[in-house]
C-alpha positions as CSV (number, residue, x, y, z in Angstrom):
1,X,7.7,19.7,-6.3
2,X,4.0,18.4,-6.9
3,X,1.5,20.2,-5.2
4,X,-1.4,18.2,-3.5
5,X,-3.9,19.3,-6.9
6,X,-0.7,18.1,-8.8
7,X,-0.9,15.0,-7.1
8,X,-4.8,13.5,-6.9
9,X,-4.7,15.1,-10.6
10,X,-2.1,12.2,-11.7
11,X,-2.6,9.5,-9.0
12,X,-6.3,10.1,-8.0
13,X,-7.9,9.2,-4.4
14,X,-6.5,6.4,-4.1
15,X,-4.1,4.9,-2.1
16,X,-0.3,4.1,-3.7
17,X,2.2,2.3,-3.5
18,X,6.5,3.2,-4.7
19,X,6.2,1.5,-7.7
20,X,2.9,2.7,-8.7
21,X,3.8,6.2,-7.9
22,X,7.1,5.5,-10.3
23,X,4.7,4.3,-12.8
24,X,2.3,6.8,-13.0
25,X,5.1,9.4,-13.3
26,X,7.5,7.7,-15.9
27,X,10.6,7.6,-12.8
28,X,12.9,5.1,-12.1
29,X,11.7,3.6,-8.2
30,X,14.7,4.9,-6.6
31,X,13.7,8.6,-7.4
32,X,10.0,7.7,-7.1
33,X,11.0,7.2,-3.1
34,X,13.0,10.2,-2.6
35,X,10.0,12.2,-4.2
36,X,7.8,10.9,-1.5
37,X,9.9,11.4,0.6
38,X,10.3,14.8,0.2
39,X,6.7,15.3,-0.4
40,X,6.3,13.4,3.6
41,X,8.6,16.5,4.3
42,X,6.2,19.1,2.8
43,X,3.0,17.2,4.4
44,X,1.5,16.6,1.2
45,X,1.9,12.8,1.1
46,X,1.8,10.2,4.5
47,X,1.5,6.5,4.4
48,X,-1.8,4.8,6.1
49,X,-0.4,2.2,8.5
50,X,-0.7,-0.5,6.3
51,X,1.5,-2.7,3.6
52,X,0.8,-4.3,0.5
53,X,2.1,-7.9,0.1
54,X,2.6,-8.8,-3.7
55,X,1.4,-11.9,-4.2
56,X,2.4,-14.9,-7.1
57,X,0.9,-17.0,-9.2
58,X,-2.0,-18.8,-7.3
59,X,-2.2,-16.4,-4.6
60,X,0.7,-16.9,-3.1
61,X,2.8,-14.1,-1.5
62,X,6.2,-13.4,-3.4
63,X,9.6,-12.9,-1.6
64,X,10.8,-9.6,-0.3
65,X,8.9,-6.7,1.8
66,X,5.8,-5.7,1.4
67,X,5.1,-2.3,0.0
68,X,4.2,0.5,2.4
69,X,1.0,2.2,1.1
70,X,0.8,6.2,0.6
71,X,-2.5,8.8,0.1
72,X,-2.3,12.6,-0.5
73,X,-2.9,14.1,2.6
């Protein structure tokens, strides 16, 4: 598991979202989520309260949900 060092080492201060977490790591999204999830576990990783929407060409949001946002904790 990554520790919290680990973590801002790869990812930074920033907030993150699933798929830039996948990214950054080289992981499919699927195990980029159970990662987090187990790093939620560990308290090393919670989500801020607030979502993401993707947005389209022109500014215009794109189907599906929005992504939550994570920061190391």
């Amino acid at each position: 598991m990554l520790s919290r060092t680990e973590l801002r080492n790869s990812i930074g201060r920033r907030d993150f979202t699933v798929r830039d977490f996948a990214h950054e790591l080289g992981v499919t999204e699927g195990t980029a989520r159970a990662r987090i999830a187990r790093l939620q576990d560990a308290g090393v990783v919670e989500p801020t309260g607030e979502v993401l929407q993707h947005l389209g060409d022109g500014g215009r949001p794109l189907r599906g949900r929005p992504a939550t946002l994570y920061r190391v904790s």
